[in-house]
C-alpha positions as CSV (number, residue, x, y, z in Angstrom):
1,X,-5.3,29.7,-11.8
2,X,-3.6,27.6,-14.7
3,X,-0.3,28.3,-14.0
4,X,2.3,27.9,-11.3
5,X,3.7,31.6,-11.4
6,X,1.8,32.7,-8.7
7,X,2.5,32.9,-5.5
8,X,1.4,29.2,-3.5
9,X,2.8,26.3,-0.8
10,X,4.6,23.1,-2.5
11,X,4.2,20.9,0.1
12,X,7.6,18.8,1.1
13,X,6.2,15.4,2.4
14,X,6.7,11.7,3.6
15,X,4.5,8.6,3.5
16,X,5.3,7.8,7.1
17,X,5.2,4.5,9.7
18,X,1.4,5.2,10.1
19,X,0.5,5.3,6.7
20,X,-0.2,9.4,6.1
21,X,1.3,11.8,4.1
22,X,3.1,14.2,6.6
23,X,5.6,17.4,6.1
24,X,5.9,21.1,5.3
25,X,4.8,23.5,3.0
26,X,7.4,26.1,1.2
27,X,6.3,28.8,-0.4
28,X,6.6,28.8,-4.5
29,X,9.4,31.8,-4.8
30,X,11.4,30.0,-2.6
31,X,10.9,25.9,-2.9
32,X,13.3,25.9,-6.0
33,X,16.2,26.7,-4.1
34,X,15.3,24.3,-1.2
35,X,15.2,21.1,-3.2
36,X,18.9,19.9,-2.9
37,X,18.7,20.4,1.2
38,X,14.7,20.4,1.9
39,X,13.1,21.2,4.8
40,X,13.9,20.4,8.3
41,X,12.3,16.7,10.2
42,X,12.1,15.5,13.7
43,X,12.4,11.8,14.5
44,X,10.0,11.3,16.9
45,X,7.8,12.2,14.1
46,X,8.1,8.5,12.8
47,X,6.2,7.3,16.1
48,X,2.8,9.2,15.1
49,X,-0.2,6.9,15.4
50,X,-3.0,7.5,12.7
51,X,-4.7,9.8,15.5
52,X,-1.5,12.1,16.3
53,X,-0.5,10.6,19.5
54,X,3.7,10.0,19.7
55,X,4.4,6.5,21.1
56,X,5.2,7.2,24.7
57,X,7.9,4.7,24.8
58,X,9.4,5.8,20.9
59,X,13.4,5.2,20.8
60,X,14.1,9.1,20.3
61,X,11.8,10.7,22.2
62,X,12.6,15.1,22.0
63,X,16.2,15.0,20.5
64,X,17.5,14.8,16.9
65,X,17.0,16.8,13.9
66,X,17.0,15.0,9.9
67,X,16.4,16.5,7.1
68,X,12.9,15.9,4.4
69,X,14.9,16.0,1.2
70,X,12.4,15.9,-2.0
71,X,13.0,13.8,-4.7
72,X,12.8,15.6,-8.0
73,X,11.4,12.7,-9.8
74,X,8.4,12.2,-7.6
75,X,6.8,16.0,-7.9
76,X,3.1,16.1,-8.4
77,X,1.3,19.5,-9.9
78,X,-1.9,19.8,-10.4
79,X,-3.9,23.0,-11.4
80,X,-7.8,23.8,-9.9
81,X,-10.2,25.1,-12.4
82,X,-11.4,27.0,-8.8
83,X,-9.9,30.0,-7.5
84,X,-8.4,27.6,-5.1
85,X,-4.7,27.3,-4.9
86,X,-3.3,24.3,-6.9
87,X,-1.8,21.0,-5.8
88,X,1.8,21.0,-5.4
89,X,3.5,18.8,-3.5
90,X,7.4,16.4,-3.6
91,X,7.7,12.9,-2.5
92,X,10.6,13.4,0.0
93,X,13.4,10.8,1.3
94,X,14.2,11.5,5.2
95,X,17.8,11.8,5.2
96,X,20.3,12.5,8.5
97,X,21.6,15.8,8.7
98,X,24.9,14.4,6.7
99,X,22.8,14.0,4.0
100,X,22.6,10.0,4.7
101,X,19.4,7.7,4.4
102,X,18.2,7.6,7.3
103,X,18.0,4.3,8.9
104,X,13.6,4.4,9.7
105,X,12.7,6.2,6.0
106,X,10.0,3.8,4.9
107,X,10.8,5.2,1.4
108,X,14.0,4.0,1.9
109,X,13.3,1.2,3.0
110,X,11.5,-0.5,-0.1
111,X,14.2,1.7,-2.1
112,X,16.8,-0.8,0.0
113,X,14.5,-3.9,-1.0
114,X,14.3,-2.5,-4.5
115,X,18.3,-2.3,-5.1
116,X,19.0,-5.7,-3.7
117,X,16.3,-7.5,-6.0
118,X,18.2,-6.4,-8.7
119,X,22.1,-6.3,-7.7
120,X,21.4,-10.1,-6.1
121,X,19.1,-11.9,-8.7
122,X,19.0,-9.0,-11.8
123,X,15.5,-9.0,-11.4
124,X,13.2,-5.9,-11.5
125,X,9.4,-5.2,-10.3
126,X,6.2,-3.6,-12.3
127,X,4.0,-2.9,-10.1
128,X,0.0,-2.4,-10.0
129,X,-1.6,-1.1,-6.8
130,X,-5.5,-1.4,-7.0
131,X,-7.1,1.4,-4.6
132,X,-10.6,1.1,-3.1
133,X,-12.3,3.7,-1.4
134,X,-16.3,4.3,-0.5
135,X,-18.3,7.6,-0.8
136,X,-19.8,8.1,2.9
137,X,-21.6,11.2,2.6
138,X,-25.1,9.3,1.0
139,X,-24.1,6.0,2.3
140,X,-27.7,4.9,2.4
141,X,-28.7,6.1,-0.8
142,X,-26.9,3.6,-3.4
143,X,-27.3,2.4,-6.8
144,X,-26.8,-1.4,-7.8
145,X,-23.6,-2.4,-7.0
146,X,-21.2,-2.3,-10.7
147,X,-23.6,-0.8,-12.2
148,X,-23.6,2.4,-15.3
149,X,-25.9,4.0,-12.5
150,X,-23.9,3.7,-9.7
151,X,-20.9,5.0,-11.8
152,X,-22.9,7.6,-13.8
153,X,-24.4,9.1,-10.2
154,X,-21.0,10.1,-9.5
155,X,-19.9,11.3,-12.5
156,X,-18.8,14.9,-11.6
157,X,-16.6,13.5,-8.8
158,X,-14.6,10.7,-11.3
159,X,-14.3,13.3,-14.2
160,X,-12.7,15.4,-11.8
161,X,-10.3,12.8,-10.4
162,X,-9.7,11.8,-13.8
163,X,-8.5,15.4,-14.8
164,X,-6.3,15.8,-11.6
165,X,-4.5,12.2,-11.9
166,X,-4.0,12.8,-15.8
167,X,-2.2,16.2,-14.4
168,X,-0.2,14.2,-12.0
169,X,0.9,12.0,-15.1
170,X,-0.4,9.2,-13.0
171,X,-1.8,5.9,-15.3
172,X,-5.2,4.3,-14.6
173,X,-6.6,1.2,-16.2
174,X,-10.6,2.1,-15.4
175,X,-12.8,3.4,-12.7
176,X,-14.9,0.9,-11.4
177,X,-18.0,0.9,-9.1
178,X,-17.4,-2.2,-6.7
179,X,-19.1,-4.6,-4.7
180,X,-19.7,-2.0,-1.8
181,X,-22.5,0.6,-1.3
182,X,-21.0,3.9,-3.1
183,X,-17.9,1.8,-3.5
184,X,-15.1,2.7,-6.4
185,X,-11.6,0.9,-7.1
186,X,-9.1,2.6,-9.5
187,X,-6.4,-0.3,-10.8
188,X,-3.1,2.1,-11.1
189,X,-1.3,0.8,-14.2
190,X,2.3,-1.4,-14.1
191,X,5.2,0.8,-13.7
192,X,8.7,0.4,-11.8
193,X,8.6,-0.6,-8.2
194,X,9.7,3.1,-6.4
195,X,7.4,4.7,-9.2
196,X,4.1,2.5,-8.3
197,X,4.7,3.4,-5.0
198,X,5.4,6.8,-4.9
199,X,1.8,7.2,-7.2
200,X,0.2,5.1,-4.9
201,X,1.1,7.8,-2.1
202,X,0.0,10.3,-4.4
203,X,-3.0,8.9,-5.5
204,X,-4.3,8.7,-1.7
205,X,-4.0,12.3,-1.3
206,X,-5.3,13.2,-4.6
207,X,-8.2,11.4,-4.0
208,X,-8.7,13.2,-0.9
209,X,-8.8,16.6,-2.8
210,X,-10.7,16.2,-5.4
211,X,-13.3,14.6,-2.5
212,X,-12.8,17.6,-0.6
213,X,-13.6,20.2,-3.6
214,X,-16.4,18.3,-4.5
215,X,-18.0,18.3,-1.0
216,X,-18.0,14.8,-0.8
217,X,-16.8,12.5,2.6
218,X,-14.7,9.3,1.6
219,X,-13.0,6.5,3.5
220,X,-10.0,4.6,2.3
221,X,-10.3,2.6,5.5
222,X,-10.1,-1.5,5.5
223,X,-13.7,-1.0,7.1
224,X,-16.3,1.8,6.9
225,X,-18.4,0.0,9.4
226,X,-18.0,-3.7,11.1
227,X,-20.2,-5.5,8.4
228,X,-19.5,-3.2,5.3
229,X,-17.6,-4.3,2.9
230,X,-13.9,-4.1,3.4
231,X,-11.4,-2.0,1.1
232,X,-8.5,-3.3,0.1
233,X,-4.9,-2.2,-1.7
234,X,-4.0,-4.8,-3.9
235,X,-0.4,-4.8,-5.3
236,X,-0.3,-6.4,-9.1
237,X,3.6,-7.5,-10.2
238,X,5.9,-8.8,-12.2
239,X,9.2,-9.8,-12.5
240,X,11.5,-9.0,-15.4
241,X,15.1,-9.6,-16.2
242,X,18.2,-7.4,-17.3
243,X,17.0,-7.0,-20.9
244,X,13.9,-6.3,-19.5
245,X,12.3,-10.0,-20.2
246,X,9.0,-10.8,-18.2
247,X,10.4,-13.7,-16.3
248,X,7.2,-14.5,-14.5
249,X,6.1,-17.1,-16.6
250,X,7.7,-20.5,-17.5
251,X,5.2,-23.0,-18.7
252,X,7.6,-25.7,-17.6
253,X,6.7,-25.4,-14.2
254,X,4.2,-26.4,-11.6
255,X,1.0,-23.4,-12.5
256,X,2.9,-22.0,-14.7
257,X,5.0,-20.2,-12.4
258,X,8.9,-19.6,-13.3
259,X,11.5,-20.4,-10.5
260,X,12.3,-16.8,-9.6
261,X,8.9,-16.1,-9.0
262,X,8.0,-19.1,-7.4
263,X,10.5,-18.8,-5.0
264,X,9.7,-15.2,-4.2
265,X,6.1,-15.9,-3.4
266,X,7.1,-18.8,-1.1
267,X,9.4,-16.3,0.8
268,X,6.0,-14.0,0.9
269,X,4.5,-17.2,2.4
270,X,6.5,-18.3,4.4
271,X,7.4,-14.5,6.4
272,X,3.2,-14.1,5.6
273,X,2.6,-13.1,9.4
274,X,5.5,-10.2,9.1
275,X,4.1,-8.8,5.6
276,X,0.8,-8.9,7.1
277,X,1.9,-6.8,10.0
278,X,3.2,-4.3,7.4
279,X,0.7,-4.3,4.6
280,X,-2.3,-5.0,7.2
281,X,-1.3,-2.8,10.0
282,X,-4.0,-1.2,11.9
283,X,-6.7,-2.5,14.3
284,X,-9.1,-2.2,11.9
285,X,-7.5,-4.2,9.1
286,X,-8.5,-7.6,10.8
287,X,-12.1,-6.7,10.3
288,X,-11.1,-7.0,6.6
289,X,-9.2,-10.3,6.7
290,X,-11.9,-12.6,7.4
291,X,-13.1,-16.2,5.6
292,X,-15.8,-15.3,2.6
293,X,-14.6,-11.4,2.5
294,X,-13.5,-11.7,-0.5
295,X,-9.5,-10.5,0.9
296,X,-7.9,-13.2,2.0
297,X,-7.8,-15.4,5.8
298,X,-5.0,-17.7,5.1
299,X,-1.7,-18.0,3.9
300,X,-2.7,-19.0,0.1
301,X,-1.5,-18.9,-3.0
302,X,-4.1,-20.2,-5.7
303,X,-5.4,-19.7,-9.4
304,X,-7.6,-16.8,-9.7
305,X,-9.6,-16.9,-6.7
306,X,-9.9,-13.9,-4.6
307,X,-9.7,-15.5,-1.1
308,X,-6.5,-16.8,-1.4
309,X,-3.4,-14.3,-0.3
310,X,-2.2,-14.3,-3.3
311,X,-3.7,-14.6,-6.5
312,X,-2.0,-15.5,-9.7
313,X,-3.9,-13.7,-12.5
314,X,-4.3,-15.1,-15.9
315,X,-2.6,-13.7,-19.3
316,X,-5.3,-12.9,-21.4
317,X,-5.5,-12.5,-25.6
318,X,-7.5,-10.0,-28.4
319,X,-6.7,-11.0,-32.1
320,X,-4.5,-13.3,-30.7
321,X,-2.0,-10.8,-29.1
322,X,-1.4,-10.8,-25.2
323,X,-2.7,-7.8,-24.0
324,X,-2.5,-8.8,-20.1
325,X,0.5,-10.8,-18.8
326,X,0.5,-13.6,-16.7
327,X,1.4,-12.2,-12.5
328,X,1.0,-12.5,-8.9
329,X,-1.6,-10.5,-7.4
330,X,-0.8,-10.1,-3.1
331,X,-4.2,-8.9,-1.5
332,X,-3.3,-8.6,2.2
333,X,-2.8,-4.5,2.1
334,X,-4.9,-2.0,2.5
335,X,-5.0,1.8,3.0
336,X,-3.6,2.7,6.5
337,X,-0.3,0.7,5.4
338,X,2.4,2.8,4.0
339,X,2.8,1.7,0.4
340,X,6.6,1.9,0.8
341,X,6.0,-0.9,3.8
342,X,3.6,-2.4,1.6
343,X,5.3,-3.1,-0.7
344,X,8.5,-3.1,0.4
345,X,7.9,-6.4,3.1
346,X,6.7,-7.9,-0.1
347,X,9.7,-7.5,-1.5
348,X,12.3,-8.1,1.6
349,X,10.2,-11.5,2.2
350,X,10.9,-12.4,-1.3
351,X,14.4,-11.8,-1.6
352,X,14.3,-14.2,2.1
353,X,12.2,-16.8,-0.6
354,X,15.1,-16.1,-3.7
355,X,18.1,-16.8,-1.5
356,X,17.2,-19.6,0.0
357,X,15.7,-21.1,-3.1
358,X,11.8,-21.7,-1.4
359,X,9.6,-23.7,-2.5
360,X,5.8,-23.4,-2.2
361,X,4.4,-26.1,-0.4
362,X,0.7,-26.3,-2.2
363,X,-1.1,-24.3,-4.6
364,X,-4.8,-24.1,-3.4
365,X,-7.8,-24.5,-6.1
366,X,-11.0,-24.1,-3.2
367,X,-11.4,-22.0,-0.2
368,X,-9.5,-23.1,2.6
369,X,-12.5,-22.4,5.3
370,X,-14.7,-25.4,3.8
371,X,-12.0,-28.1,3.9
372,X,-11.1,-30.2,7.2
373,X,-8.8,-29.2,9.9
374,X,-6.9,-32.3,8.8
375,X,-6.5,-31.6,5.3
376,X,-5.3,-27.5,6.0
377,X,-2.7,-29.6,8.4
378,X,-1.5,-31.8,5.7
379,X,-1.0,-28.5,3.0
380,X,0.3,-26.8,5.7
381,X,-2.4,-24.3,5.7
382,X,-2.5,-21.3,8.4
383,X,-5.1,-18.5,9.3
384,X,-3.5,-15.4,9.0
385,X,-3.0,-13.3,12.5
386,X,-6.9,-12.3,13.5
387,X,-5.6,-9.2,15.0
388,X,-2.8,-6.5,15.1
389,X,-1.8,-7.9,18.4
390,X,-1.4,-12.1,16.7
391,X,0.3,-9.4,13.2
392,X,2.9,-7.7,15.4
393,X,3.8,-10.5,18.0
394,X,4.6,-12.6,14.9
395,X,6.7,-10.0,13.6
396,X,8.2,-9.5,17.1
397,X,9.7,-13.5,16.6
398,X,10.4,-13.4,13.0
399,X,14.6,-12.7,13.2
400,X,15.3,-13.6,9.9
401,X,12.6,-10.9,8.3
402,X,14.3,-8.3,10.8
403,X,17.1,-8.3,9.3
404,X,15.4,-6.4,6.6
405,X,15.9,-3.4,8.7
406,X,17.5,-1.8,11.7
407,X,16.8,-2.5,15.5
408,X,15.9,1.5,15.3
409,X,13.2,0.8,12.5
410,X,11.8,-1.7,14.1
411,X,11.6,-0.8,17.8
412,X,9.9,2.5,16.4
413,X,7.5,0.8,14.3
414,X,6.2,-1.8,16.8
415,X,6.0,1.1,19.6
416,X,4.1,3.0,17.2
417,X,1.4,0.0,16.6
418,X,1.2,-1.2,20.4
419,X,0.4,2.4,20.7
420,X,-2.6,2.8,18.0
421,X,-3.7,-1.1,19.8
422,X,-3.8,0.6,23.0
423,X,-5.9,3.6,21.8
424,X,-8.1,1.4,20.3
425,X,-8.3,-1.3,23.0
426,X,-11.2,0.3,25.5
427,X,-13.7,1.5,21.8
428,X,-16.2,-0.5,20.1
429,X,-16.3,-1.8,16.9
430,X,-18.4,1.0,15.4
431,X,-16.3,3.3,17.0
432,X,-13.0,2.1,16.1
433,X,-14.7,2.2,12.0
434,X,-15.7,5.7,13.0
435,X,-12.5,7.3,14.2
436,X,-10.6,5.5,10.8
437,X,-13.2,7.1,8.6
438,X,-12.1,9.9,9.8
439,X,-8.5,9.9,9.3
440,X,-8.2,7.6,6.2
């Protein structure tokens, strides 16, 4: 099947509160027709836990009706070389039934953060989201970790995801075998904000197909087992101007680091408990964010290390041309967090940071677990919350980040998470890893 004149579903979906990719399938003959009104939505939908359940005490519980409405721009088609049926599915918004955003869309709600950056401060976002994921299926038969035979052993499976995502028109730096047993990260390359995103969403559920036709088993989750090592979503950006200027840099300034930008990442820092609750928000992420895992523990901003919460990369040089630009690398996230929340707390805690002119407090060159109590006091140096229950308590008290959305959004969201916590309250570690391999 190479073409998309037969008869096949086009799926119409949503990257949702608990971080999947949920909706309806329309058949081929008809989904043309369907675009400008979509498919129908419930809102209760909103307060599904990873594992299905509706948050008993959700603000809408069996009433309403809304509207998925696809967005023509984010449509993915890709074709099998199998008999199978091929990959077709829209990005959708969720819209009221007057054809209004509706106030809980997470798409709409980094689409809201998106606008603002630029009608407020004329700034605009490329964006990099860096994906990790582990094979599971032969977890205890690995090759050295980054090595050509830990790549080349799963060649059939990367030339494959490499054919699909070229399909999907969706850029990729490199595939790279990481630090994990039968652990791979694909760096996604910099694009516009709502584009990044919408890829990222994308990507997710690519990867899940091409896993799927391969017969291989693969976990996106923070933590494939409690001592494993973790896997993370990174988000890579930039800011640029009106004419489209990188305004990242400015060498007259402390690291390096222009105003705007240093002012948004302090707005990240200083609203860090709320963007972890978003970008970080499942029981298992906290097995992730832990001192010497190579994530990040504290609310950091440093030169190129890898512990801090965010990392500002170097520009580097070939022939004396700047190939890579100098940017801010956040490493909170990982995979059960919408990308639209991901990235979209990022961005409401650093238009908080823009408007209110922050400034960051200390720019960190060591890990933060080795120095005194004392000396983390005096930079005013935090742990980041050890559990979903510190993440969303924190987010409960922070009324100035709230404002970045409705009471709606966020009494559904926080019902939604108290519900997963309570699910996941009475298992064990191993079978908390377990039942997120399984989903994610």
């Amino acid at each position: 099947m190479n073409n998309l004149n037969s008869n096949h579903q086009v799926f119409f979906g949503c990257s949702d509160f608990s971080g999947l990719f949920r909706g309806r399938a329309i058949s081929s003959k008809d989904y043309l027709k369907k675009l400008p009104y979509g498919c129908g939505w419930v809102p209760a939908d909103q307060s599904l836990t990873p594992f299905g359940e509706i948050g008993p005490k959700n603000p809408f519980g069996s009433t309403g009706d809304l509207r998925l409405i696809p967005d023509k721009s984010a449509e993915y088609k890709i074709f099998k070389n199998d008999s199978g049926s091929p990959l077709h599915f829209f990005i959708s918004d969720i819209k009221t039934l007057k054809g209004d955003p509706w106030q809980c869309c997470a798409r709409n709600y980094l689409k809201d953060g998106i606008e603002k950056l630029y009608n407020l401060y004329g700034i605009r976002l490329k964006v990099g989201f860096e994906h990790e994921f582990t094979i599971i299926d032969h977890i205890g038969n690995a090759e050295p970790v980054f090595s050509m035979r830990a790549f080349r052993k799963e060649t059939k499976f990367i030339d494959n995801l490499a054919s699909y995502l070229s399909q999907a028109n969706i850029d990729v730096d490199n595939y790279l075998p990481e630090y994990g047993i039968n652990q791979f990260e694909i760096p996604t390359s910099p694009k516009p904000a709502l584009k990044a995103a919408d890829d990222a969403v994308a990507l997710r559920e690519i990867i899940k197909e091409v896993a799927k036709n391969c017969e291989k088993k693969i976990s996106l989750s923070p933590k494939i087992s409690p001592n494993s090592v973790g896997n993370g979503v990174h988000i890579h950006l930039s800011l640029f101007n009106k004419d489209n200027k990188d305004i990242t840099k400015d060498n007259n300034y402390k690291n390096n680091l222009s105003k705007e930008c240093s002012s948004f990442c302090a707005g990240i820092l200083e609203h860090i408990n709320s963007v972890t609750a978003m970008s970080a928000p499942s029981t298992i992420s906290y097995f992730r964010l832990l001192p010497h895992n190579w994530s990040s523990s504290y609310n950091t901003i440093s030169m190129q290390d890898r512990e801090a919460a965010i990392r500002l990369c170097p520009e580097f040089y070939f022939n004396r041309k700047k190939i890579g630009s100098f940017h801010a690398e956040i490493r909170i996230g990982d995979a059960t967090s919408s990308p639209y929340l991901h990235l979209g707390s990022i961005i409401h805690a650093g238009l908080i940071g823009l408007e209110n002119n922050a400034k960051i407090k200390h720019f960190t060159n060591k890990d933060p677990s080795i120095m005194k109590e004392k000396d983390q006091k005096k930079l005013g140096i935090n742990r980041l919350p050890k559990s979903l229950n510190e993440a969303i308590n924190s987010l409960s008290k922070d009324k100035i980040f709230k404002k970045s959305a409705s009471k709606l959004f966020w009494e559904c969201y926080e019902d939604m998470r108290k519900t997963e916590l309570k699910m996941t309250k009475k298992m064990t570690n191993n079978e908390i890893c377990q039942a997120f391999n399984l989903v994610f």
